[in-house]
C-alpha positions in Angstrom: 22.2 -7.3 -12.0 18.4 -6.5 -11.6 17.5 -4.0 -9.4 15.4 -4.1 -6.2 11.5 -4.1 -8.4 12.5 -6.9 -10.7 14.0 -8.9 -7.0 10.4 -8.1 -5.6 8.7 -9.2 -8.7 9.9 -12.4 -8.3 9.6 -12.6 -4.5 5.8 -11.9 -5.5 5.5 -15.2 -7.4 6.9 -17.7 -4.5 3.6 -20.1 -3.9 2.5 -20.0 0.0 4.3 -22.7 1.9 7.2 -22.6 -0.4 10.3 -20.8 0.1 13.5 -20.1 -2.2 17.2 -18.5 -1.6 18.7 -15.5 -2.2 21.0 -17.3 -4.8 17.9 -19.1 -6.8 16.6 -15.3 -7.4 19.7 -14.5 -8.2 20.3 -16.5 -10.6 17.4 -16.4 -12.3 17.5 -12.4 -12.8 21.3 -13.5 -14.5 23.4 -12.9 -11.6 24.9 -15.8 -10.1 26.8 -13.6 -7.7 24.2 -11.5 -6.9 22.7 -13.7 -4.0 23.8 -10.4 -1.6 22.2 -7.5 -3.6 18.7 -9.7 -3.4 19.2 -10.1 0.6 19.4 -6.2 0.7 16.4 -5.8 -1.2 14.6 -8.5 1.4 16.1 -6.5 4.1 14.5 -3.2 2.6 11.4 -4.6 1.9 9.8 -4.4 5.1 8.4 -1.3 3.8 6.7 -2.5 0.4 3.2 -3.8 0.6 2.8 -7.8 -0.7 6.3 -8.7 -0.7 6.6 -11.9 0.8 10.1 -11.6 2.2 9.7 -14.2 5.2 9.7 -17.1 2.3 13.4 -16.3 0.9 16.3 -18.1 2.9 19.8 -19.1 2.6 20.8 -21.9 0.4 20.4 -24.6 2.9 16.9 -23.2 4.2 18.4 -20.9 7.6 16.6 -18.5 8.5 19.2 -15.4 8.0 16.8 -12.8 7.6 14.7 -12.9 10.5 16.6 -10.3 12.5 14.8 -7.7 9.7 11.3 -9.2 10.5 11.6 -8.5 14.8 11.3 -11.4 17.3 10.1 -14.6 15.7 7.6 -13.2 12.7 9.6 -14.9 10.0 8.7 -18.7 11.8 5.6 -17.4 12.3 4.9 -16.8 8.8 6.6 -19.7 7.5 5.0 -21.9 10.1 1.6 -20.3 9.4 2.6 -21.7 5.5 3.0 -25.6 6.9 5.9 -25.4 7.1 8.3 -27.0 10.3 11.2 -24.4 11.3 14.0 -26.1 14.2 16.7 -24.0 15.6 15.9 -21.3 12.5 15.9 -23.8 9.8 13.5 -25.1 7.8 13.3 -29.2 8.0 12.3 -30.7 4.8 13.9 -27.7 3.0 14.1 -29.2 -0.6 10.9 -30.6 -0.5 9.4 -26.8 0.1 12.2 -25.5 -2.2 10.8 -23.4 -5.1 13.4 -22.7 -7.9 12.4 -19.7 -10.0 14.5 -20.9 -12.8 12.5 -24.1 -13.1 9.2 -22.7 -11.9 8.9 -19.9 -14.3 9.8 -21.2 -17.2 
């Protein structure tokens, strides 16, 4: 599996108003099972400049990382983007879904 810079390389190409999961960079780095490791480099990379974190999700668009980001910044963020979070999800996910493995082709 990749480690944490090539995770945060491809964090660094999610569009604004777009979002992805932890799986889709996962598997696009050639780890299928590796949807954990990339949350832990989310989770660490509160501390790297231009890593935008708040735009990777779960697989059906919940907002399980927004513990790491303190109070509501994630939705912020994401709301800031256009797009519409309710009860920590994000409506419309697959139309704001970007897959690295199709996008970065």
């Amino acid at each position: 599996m990749a480690d944490f810079e090539a995770i945060y390389q491809v964090v660094a190409l999610i569009p604004e108003g777009r979002v992805t999961s932890y799986g889709a960079i996962a598997g696009y780095l050639g780890s299928k099972g590796g949807a954990r490791l990339v949350g832990w480099a989310m989770n660490a990379s509160h501390t790297q400049a231009n890593i935008p974190a708040h735009r990777v999700v779960n697989r059906t668009g919940v907002l399980t990382g927004k513990n790491f980001f303190g109070g509501n910044r994630m939705q912020e963020l994401l709301e800031a983007e256009g797009l519409t979070i309710k009860d920590d999800q994000i409506l419309n996910f697959s139309s704001h879904f970007w897959d690295p493995s199709i996008e970065l082709l």
